[in-house]
C-alpha positions as CSV (number, residue, x, y, z in Angstrom):
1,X,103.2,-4.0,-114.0
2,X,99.6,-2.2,-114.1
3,X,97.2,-3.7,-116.1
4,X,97.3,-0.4,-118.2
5,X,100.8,0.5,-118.9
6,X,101.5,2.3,-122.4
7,X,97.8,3.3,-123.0
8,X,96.5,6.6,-123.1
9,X,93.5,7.4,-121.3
10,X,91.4,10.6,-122.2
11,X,88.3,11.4,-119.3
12,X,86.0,13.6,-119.9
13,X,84.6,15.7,-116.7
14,X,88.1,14.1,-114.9
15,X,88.7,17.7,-112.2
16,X,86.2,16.2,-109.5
17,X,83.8,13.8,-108.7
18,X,83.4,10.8,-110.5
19,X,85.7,12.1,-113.6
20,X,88.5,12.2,-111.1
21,X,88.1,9.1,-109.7
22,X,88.2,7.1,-112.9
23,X,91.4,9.1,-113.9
24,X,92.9,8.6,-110.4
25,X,92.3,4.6,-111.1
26,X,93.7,4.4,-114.4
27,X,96.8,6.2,-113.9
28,X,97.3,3.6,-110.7
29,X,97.2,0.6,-113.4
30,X,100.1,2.2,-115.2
31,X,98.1,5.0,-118.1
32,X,98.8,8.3,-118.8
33,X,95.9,10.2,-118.4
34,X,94.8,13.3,-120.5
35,X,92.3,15.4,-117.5
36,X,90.4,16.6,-119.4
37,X,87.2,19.2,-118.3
38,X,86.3,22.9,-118.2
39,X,88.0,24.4,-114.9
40,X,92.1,24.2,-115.6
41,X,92.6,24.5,-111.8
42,X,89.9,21.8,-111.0
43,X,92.3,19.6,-113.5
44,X,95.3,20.7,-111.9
45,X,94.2,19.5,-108.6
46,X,93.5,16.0,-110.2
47,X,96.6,15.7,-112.4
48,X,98.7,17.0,-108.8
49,X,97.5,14.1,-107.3
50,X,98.1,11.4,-109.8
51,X,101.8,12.9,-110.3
52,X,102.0,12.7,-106.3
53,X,101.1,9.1,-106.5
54,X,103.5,8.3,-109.2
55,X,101.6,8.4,-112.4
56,X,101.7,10.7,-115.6
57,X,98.6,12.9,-116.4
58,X,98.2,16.2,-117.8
59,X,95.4,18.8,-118.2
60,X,93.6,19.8,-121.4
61,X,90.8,22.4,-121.2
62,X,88.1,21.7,-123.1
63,X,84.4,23.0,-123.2
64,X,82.6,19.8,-124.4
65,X,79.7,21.5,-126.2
66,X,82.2,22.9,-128.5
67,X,82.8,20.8,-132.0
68,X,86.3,22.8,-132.3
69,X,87.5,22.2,-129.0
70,X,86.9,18.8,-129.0
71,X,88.9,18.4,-131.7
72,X,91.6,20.8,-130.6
73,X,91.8,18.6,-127.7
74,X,91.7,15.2,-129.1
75,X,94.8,16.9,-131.3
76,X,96.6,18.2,-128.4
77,X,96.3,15.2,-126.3
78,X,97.8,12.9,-129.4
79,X,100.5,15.2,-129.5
80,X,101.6,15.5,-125.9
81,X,101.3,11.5,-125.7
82,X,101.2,10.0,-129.1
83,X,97.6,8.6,-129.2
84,X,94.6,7.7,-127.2
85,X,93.6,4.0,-126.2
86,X,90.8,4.8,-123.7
87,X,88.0,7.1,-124.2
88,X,86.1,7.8,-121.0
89,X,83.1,10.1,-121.6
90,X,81.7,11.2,-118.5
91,X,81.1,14.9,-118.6
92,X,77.0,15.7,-118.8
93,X,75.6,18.9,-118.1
94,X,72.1,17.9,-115.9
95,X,68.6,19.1,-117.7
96,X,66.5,18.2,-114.2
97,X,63.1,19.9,-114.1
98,X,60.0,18.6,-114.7
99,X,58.8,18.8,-118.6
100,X,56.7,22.1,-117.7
101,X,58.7,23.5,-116.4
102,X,62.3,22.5,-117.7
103,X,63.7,25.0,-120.4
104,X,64.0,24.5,-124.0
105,X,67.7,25.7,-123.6
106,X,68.4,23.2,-120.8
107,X,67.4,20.5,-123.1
108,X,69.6,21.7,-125.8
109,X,72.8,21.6,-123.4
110,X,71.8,18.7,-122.1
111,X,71.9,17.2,-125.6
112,X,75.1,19.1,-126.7
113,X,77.3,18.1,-123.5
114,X,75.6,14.2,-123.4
115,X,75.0,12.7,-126.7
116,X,76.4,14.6,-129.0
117,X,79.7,15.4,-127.4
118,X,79.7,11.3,-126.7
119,X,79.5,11.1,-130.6
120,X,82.1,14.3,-131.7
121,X,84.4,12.5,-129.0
122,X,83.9,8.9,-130.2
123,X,84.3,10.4,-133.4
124,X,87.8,12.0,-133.1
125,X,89.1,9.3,-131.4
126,X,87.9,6.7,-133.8
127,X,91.1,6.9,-135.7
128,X,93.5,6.2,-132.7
129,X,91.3,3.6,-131.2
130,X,91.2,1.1,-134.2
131,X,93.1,-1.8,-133.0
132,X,92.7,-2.6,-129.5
133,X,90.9,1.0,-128.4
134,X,87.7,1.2,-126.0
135,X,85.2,3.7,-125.3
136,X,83.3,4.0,-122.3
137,X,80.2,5.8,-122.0
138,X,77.5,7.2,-119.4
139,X,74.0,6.3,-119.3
140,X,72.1,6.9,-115.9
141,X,69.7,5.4,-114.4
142,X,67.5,8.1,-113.9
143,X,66.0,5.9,-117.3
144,X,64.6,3.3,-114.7
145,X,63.1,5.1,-112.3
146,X,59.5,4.0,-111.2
147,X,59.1,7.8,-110.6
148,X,60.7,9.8,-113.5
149,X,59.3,12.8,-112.4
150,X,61.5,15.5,-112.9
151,X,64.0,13.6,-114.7
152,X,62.7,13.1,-118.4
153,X,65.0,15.2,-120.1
154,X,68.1,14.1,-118.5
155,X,67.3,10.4,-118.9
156,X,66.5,11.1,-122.3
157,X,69.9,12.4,-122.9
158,X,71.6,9.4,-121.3
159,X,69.4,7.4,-123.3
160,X,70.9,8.6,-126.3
161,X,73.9,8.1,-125.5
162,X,73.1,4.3,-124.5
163,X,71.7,4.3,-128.5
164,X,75.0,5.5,-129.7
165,X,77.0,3.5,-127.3
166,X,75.3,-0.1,-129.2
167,X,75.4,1.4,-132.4
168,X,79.1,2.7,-132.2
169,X,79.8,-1.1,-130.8
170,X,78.2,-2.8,-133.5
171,X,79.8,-0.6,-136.0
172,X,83.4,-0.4,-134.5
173,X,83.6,-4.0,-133.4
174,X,85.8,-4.8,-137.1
175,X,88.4,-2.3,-135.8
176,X,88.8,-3.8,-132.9
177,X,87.0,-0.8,-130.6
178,X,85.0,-2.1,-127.6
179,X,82.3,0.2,-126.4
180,X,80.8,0.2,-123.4
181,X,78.3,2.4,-120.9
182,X,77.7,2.6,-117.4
183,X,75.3,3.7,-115.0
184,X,76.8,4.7,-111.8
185,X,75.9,5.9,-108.6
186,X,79.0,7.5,-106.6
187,X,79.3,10.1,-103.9
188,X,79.8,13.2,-106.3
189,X,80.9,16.6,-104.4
190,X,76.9,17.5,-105.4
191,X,75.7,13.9,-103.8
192,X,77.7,14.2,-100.3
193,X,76.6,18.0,-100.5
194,X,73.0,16.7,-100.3
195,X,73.9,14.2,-97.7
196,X,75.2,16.5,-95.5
197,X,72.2,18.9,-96.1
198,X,69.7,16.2,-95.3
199,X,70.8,13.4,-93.4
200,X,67.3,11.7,-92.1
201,X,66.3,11.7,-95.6
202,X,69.8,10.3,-97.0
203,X,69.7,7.6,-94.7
204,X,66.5,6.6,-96.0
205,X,67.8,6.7,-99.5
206,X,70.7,4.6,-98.5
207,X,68.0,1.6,-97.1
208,X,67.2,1.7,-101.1
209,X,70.2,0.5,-102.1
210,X,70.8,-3.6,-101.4
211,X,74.8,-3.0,-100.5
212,X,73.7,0.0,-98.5
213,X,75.7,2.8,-99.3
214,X,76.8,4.8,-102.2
215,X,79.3,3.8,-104.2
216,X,83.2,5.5,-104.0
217,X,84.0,7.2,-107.1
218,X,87.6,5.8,-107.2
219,X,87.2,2.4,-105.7
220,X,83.9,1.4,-107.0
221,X,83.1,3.0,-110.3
222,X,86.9,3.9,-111.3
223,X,87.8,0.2,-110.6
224,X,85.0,-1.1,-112.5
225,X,86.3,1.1,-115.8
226,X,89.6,-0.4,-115.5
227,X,87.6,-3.7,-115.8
228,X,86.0,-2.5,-118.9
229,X,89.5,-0.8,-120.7
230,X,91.6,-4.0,-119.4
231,X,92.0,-7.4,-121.6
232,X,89.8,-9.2,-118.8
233,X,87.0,-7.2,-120.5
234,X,88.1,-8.2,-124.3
235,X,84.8,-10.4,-125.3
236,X,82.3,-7.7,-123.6
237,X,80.7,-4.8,-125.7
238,X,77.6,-3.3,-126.1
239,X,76.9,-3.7,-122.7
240,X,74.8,-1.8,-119.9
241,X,76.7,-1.9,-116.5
242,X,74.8,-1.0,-113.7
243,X,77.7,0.5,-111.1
244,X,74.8,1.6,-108.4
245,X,74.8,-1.2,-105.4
246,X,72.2,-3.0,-107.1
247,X,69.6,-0.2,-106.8
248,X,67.9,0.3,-110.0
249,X,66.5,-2.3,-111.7
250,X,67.3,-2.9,-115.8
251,X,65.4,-5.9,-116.8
């Protein structure tokens, strides 16, 4: 028995890196997960993998800055599996730059594929979730930095979403919907490609963090989400969850 079974999972951003590990740990406590993300083959890969391990997934393209696709998808995964229990929203499109330089239109996607898709998603899902559902959302903590140089934009989106995540908590919590956001820090494909690139200074990075390495984006952040969409999680929402080896610090 997983901790899971009969719930519907939808992730966001689930054909690689983090996305994929959260869908790779809920489908091993028992949910059917809906892959959801841009790149059908990338999703193919991931729902391959859960099948191969013995869970049910299945892929739904979706381009998150889209209002009709979201809700295209939120219909077709209701239909292929008869509702949604979990939202995972983890997809983000990056607005790094510093603010002279970063683009007016890098901001706007960074907006449309962060907040605002958090919200349309949220949103769609709201009626399936009432009664038991929970959200999880993505904040970063790029927001905490003693050096946010380079890094305003972005943290302002996840900030946003961090707004929406308390809000959508305080409003929802009658309708039984737990909501939730984490800040993680996981060895992405773009992460390990940086590692590799620069070692010296990754090792130096890594001296920053108290446990002393970067997290696993399956063990360590997808574990900690089946935390948050299990019953041992039923009295927490609202919350901040720093998922980064203690790095950053929140106050």
């Amino acid at each position: 028995m997983g901790k899971l079974d009969h719930k519907v999972a939808l992730v966001t951003g689930a054909g690689q890196g983090v996305g994929q590990g959260i869908a790779y740990a809920l489908a091993g406590e028992g949910a059917a997960v809906a892959v959801v993300g841009r790149t059908r083959d990338k999703l193919l890969v991931t729902c391959d993998e859960i099948r191969r391990r013995g869970g049910r997934a299945a892929p739904f393209t979706c381009d998150v800055t889209d209002p009709s696709q979201i809700e295209g998808c939120v219909a077709a995964v209701v239909e292929q599996f008869g509702g949604v229990q979990i939202l995972v929203n983890n997809a983000q499109v990056a607005p790094l730059g510093r603010l002279l330089d970063v683009s007016d239109e890098a901001v706007l996607d960074g907006m449309a594929s962060g907040p605002l898709a958090t919200l349309r998603f949220m949103r769609a899902c709201h009626p399936y979730l009432k009664g038991g559902g929970v959200v999880v959302n993505f904040a970063s903590s790029a927001a905490v930095r003693w050096d946010a140089s380079g890094y305003g934009a972005y943290a302002a989106a996840k900030e946003a979403t961090r707004a929406l995540t308390r809000a959508a908590a305080c409003e929802w919590g009658g309708d039984g919907i737990r909501v939730n956001v984490v800040a993680p820090h996981a060895l992405s494909p773009g992460l390990k490609g940086w590692v590799e690139a620069n070692p010296e200074e990754a090792e130096a990075f890594f001296k920053t963090i108290p446990l002393g390495r970067v997290g696993d984006c399956e063990h360590d952040i997808g574990r900690a989400i089946v935390f948050l969409a299990s019953p041992d999680a039923a009295y927490l929402t609202g919350a901040t969850l720093p998922l980064d080896g203690g790095r950053a610090y929140w106050g």
